[in-house]
N, C-alpha and C positions, 0 to 999 in steps of 0.2 A: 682434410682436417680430421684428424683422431679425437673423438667424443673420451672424455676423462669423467670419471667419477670422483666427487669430492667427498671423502672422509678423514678420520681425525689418524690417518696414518701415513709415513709417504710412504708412494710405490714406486715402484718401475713404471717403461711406456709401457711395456705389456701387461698394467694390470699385477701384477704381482707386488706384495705386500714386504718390505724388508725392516729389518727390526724388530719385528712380533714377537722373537722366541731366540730361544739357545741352540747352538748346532751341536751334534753328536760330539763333536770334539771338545767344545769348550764342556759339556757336560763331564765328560770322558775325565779332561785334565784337571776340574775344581774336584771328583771323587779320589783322583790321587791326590794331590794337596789332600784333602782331609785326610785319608789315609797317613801318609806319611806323617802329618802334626800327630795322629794317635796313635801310631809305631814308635814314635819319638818321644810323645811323652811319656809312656808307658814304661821304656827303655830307663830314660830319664830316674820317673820314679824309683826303678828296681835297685837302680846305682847307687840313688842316696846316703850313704851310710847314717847318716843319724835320722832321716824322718824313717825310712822303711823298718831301720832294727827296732825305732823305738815303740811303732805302730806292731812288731811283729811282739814284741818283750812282752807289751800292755798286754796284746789280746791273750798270749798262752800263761800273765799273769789270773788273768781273768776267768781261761779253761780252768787252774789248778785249782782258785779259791772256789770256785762254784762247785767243781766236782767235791771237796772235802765239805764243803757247806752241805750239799743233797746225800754224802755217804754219814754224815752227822746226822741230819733231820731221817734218818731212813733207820737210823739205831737207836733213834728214840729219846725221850728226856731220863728215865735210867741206864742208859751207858754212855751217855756225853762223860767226854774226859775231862780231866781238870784242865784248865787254861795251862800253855805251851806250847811250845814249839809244835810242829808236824814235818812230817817226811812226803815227797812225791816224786815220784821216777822222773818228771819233769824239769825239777825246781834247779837239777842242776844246768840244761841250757839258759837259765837267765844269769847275767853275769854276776857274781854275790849276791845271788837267789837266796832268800829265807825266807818261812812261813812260820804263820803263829795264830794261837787263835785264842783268845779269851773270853771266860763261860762268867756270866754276872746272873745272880738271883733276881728278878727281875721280880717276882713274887713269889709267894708258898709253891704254884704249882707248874711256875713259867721260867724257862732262863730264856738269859739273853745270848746269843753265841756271834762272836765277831772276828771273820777269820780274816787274815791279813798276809798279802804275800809283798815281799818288797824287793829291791831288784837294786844296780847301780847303772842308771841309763848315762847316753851321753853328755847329756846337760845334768846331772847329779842326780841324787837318791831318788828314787820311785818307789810308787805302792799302790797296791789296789787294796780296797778292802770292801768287805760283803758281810753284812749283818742280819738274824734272822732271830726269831722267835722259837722255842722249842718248848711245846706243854707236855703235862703228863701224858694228854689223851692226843698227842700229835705226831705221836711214829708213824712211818708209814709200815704196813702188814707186811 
């Protein structure tokens, strides 16, 4: 008669414990599974024609108006231009790309500058806009 030890697992007759754990393979094949759901959706994502352009549209709307916002605040409250349009080497990859930006007196020694880029995404019109303060004593050197 073989002496058994009782615990909260089954075993084998010889003592050996099964069940406890993952074997090299099934570890193996759940890392492919993920892998390939994250090659896939990845893939996925890049195809989309209307999420990825409209996520790539935004952001490089976003690059142009910040950069003309910080080359405004860098030249100071006397040489802010009048309100209109702007130009940016950029603006033509957005599909009827326009920029624009308007300067309001906000007080004697403060304007208000709000540049605006807008775009025709695939679900209709877009725009980002970026608004900022600019004082007398607020150029940068």
């Amino acid at each position: 008669m073989t002496r058994r030890h009782i615990t909260g697992h089954a075993q084998h007759q010889d003592g050996r414990r099964f069940g406890a754990g993952f074997s090299l393979v099934e570890v193996t094949v759940a890392i492919a599974v993920v892998a390939l759901v994250v090659v896939a959706t990845s893939v996925l994502l890049q195809r989309l024609p209307v999420g990825g352009r409209e996520v790539r549209d935004q952001d490089l709307a976003l690059k142009i108006a910040s950069e003309e916002v910080e080359i405004l605040r860098a030249g100071g409250y006397d040489a802010l231009p009048v309100s209109g349009s702007f130009s940016h080497p950029q603006l033509g990859s957005l599909r009827e790309g326009a920029a624009s930006l308007v300067i309001d007196d906000s007080n004697a020694k403060t304007k208000q500058v709000a540049v605006t880029v807008s775009w025709q995404g695939a679900v209709g019109a877009r725009a980002v806009s970026l608004t900022t303060l600019v004082s007398q004593n607020s150029g940068l050197p």
